[in-house]
N, C-alpha and C positions, 0 to 999 in steps of 0.2 A: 807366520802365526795365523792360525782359522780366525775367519771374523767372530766376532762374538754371538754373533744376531744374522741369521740368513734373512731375517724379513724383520724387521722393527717396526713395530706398533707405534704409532706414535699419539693418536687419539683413540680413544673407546668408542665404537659406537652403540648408542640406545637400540636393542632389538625390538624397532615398530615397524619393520618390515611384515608382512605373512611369511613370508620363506625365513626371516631370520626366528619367530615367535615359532613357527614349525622345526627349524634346525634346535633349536631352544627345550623344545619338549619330544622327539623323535627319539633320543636314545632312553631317558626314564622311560617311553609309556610303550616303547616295543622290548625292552628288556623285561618290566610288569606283566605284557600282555602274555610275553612267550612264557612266559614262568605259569600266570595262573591255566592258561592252555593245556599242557603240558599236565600240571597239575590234576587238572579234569579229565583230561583224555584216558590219564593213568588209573580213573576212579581211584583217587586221592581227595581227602576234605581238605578243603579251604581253613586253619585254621588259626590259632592266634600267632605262633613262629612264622606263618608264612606272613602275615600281616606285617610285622616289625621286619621282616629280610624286605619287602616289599621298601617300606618306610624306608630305610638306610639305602637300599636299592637308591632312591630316589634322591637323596640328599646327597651321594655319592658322585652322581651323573647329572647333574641339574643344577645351572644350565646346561645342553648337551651343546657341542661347535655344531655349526651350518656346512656340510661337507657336501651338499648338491652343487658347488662350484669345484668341488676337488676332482683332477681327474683320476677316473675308478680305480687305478692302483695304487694311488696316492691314500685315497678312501679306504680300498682294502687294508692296508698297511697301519693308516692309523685308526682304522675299525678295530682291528685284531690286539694291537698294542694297547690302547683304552682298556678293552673285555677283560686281556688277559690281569692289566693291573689293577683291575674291581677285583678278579674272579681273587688274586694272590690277598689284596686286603680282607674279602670275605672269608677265606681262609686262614689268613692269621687271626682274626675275632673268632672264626669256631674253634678254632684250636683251643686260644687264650681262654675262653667260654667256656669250653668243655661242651659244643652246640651240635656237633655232627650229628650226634643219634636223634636230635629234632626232625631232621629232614630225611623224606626216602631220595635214597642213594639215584633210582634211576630219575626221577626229579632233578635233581641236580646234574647230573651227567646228559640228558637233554635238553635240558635249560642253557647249558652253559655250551655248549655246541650247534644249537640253531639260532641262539640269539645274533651271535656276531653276522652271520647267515644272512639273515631275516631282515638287520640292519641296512648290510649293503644293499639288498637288493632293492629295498625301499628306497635307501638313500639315490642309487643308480637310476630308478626308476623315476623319483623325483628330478632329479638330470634332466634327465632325458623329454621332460616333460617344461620346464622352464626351460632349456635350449629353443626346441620349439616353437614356444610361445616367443619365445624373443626373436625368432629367426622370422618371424610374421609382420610385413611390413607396415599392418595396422595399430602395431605396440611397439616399432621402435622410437625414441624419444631422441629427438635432434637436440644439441647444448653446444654453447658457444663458453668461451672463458673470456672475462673482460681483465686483460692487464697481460703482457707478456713478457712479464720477468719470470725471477725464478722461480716463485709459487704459484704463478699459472704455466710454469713449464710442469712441475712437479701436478698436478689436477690434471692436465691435460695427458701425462703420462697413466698417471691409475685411472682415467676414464678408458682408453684406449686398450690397455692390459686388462680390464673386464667388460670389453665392448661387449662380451655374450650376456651381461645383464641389461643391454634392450638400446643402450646410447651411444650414440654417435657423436662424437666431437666433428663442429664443420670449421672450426676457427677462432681466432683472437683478433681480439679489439685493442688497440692502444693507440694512443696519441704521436707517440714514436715511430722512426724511421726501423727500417728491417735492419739497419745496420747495429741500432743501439737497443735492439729486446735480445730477450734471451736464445742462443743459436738453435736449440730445438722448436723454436718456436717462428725460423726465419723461414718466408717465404710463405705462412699461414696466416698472415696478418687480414682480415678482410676489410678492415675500415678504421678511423676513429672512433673514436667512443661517444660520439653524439650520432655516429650513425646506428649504433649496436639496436636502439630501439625502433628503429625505420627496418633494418634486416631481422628484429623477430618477429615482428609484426608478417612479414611479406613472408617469412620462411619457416613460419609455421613453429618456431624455437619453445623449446619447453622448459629448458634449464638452462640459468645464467648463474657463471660462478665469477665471482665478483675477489678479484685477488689485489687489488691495486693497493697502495701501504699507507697508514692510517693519516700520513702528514697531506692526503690528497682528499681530504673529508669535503671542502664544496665539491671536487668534482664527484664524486661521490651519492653524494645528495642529490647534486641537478641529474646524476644519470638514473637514480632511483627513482625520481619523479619522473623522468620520462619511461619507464621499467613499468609505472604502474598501470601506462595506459595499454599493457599485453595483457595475457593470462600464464606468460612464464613464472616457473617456482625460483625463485631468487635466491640463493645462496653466497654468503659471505666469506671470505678465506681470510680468517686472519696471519700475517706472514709469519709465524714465530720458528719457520723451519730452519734457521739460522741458532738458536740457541738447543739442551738440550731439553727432551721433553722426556717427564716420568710420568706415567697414567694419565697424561693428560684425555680430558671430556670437560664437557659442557654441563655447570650445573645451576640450579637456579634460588636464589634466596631471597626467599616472601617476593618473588614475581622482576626481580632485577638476574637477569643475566649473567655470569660470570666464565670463564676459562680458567680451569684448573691448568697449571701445568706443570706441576711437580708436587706428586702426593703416594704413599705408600697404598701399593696394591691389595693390604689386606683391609676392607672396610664390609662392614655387614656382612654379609653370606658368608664372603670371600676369607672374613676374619675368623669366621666360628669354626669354619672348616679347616684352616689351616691352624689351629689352634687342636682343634679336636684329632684330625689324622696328626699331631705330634704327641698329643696325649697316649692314644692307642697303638701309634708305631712306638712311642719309649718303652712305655710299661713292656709293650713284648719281647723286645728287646733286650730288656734287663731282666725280664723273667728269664730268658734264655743264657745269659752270658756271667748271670752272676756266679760258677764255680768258674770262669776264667777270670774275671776280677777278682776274686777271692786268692786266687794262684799269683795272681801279677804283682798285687800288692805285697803278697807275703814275699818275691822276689824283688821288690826294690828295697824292701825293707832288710832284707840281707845283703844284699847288692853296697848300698854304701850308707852312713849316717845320716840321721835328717827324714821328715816327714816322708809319710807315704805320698799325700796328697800334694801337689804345688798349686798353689792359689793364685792368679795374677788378676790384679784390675786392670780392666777392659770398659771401653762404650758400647752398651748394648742400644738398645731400640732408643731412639730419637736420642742420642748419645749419650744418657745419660751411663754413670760409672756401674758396672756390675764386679760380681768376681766370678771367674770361669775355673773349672778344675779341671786337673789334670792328672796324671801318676807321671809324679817327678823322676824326670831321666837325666837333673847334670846336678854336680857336686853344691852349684851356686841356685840361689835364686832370687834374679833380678824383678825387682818391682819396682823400682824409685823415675826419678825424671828421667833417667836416660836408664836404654836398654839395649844392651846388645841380639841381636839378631844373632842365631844359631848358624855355624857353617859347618862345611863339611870339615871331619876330619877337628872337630872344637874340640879341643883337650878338658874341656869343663863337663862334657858328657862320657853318663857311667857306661860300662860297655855293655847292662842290661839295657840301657837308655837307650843306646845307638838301635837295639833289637825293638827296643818298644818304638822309636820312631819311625823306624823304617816300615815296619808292620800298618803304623798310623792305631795301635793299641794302646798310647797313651791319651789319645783323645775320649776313651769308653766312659770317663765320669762325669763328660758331660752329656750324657742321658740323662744323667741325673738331673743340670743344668737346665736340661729341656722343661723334664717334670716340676723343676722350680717357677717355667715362666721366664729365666733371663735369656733363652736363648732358644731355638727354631734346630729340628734336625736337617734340614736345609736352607741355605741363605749365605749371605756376604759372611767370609771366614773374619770373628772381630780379631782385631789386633790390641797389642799396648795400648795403654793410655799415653803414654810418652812417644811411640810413633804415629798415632793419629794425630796430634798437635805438632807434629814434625811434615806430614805429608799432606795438611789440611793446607797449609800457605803453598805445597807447590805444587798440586794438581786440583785443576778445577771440579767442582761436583765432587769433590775427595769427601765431602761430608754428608752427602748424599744416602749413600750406600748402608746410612743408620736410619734411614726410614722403617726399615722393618727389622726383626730379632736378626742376631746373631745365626750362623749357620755350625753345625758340627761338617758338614759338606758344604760346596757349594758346585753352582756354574764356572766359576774359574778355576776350582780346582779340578773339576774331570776333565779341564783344556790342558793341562798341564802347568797351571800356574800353580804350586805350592813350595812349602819348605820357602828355603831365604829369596827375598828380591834385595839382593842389595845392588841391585842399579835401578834408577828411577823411572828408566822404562818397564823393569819389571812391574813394578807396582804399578805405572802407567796401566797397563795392560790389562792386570788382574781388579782395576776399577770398571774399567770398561764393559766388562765380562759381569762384573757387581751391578754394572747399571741397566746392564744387559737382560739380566735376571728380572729386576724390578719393574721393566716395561712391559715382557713378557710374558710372567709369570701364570701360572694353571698347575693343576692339581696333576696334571700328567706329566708336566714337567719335573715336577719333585720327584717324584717315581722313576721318572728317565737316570734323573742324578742321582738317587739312591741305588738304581739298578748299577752302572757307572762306576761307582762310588764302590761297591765291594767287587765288581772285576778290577778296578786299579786294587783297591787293598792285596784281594792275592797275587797279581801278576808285574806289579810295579813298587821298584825299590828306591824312588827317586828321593824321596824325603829322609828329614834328618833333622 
């Protein structure tokens, strides 16, 4: 089984970096710049259309990722895949719009061809230029880790894995013997922890990250009092990397400190945009598809008795009960406390059913679902209400995964988790992949999974 997550996030961090506040605004204000260029060079006016592509422009790509630590074909690759899936969403609102004859044609076809361009090379050039600067041994920054268990092996690994951002790890401090810290951490021990502030003083140290677990708060305190007689930036680690984290960041209320660490990735920016691109991807969608629902319907309706529509209740967002639709494909339909899961070869589906699920064209009405609000065109796939109180007592974080809407797609289903899990690790698995999404999530990644999402539709018959 693929892992679910090549690299899990596990906290956010605030961009008050300058290279993180320049990766932040880099792709809005060169994909703007290249546009109005362009625009001018072509003796073209500047005028109200261009302004509003502009706008969206920007609300589309903003924040932009910080890719001056990517290496350049990494950069290329996800330069190119970003552009392309602006350039496809700009294109389905002119279409839906009726917008194309606003813009000259050769505008748009040089716009949309040296931006990505223009990107990298900035972006490379930026590289290239912060490599540099950190390879100058008058800005590298010395840092030690106080505690050498498992959270200052974990700190002392991602300091090491981005040494080209300027630091240098010289060692760890603990009270303990090499035999009883953590094995990546034997043999680097440099002192106890009452020397830590005698060797930064003497070694010039500029970051101390401070991992030790909260049940050692005097020592803690006396090493902070003596910390304050450096000019080292002090850094705290709190150990929580034992449990799981969902968006966890650092947030503050009315001037008290807090750690978030399990909360849904849609808040502010995050929320209107993924609210908005499901507004704009359903509508087009079902502008598109409504004479194949109109077909399918009238085929189940001949197909066998019984509504068109199968209505099941489901927990949608923060679990509360929604209803989700479907175009019903088995003779029965369960909704009560107990519910059977569908299998292969289920004598209760009609054998228009069998073709609607294999397709995955029994899911089409919930666009509609979308355009209601109870449901996300990507996200955790909901289930019954009678199997979520069944698999909430026997897998942990099982209840998790209703932090945010419901999905018509999701991240475990293009792994190939869908259709029945009737073994516990199946579901295991496809939670994982749910929680995976959550920590994750970016507006490129929905796009990834919708792209996904209709190569499986034509090329894979696994469901049922």
């Amino acid at each position: 089984m693929p892992s679910p997550s090549t690299r899990p996030r596990a906290f956010s961090t605030t961009p008050t970096s300058i290279t993180s506040a320049i990766g932040a605004l880099l792709e809005p204000a060169v994909a703007i710049a290249v546009f109005l260029a362009v625009t001018l060079i072509l003796s073209q006016p500047i005028v109200r259309q261009d302004v509003v592509l502009a706008l969206f422009v920007v609300a589309l790509t903003f924040p932009g990722r910080n890719r001056f630590w990517d290496r350049p074909l990494n950069a290329a690759v996800d330069i190119a895949f970003s552009w392309l899936s602006l350039l496809a969403i700009l294109a389905l609102c002119g279409w839906a719009t009726d917008s194309f004859g606003l813009f000259d044609p050769a505008v748009l076809a040089w716009w949309a061809l040296l931006t990505p361009a223009l990107l990298w090379i900035v972006t490379y050039a930026g590289r290239q230029v912060l490599r540099r600067h950190a390879a100058r041994p008058e800005y590298r920054r010395r840092a030690i880790v106080v505690g050498a268990g498992a959270a200052g092996a974990r700190v002392a690994q991602a300091l090491r894995a981005h040494s080209g951002n300027g630091v240098d790890l010289a060692g760890y401090f603990d009270d303990r013997q090499d035999d009883r810290v953590h094995e990546q951490a034997r043999g680097q021990v440099l002192g106890r922890l009452a020397d830590a502030a005698g060797y930064v003083r003497a070694h010039g140290v500029h970051h101390v990250y401070i991992t030790l677990p909260l049940g050692s708060q005097p020592r803690i305190v006396e090493l902070m009092e003596a910390l304050q007689d450096t000019t080292a930036s002090i850094y705290y680690v709190p150990d929580v990397f034992g449990i799981s984290i969902i968006q966890g960041r650092l947030q503050d209320i009315h001037g008290v400190p807090v750690v978030c660490l399990c909360d849904t990735p849609f808040t502010g920016s995050h929320l209107l945009m993924k609210r908005a691109s499901d507004i704009v991807l359903a509508s087009a969608i079902l502008l598109l598809i409504w004479p194949l629902m109109l077909a399918i319907a009238i085929g189940v309706r001949l197909s066998s008795p019984g509504p068109v529509i199968f209505r099941q209740r489901r927990n949608g967002l923060d679990g509360d009960e929604i209803v989700v639709w479907k175009f019903r494909s088995m003779r029965t339909q369960d909704d009560g406390p107990v519910v059977q899961q569908a299998t292969r070869g289920d004598p209760r589906i009609t054998p228009f059913g069998a073709f609607l699920r294999r397709t995955s064209l029994d899911e089409l009405p919930q666009f509609i679902n979308v355009l209601q609000g109870r449901m996300s065109i990507v996200g955790p796939r909901p289930h019954a209400v009678a199997h979520n109180e069944e698999y909430r007592r026997l897998i942990k974080a099982y209840m998790v995964r209703h932090k945010v809407r419901p999905g018509i797609t999701g991240w475990a289903q293009i792994h190939g988790h869908r259709g029945e899990t009737d073994t516990l690790d199946k579901m295991q698995a496809r939670v994982e992949y749910d929680l995976s999404y959550l920590r994750n999530w970016s507006l490129l990644m929905d796009l990834q999974i919708i792209a996904r999402t209709i190569k499986l539709v034509f090329f894979d018959r696994k469901a049922y």
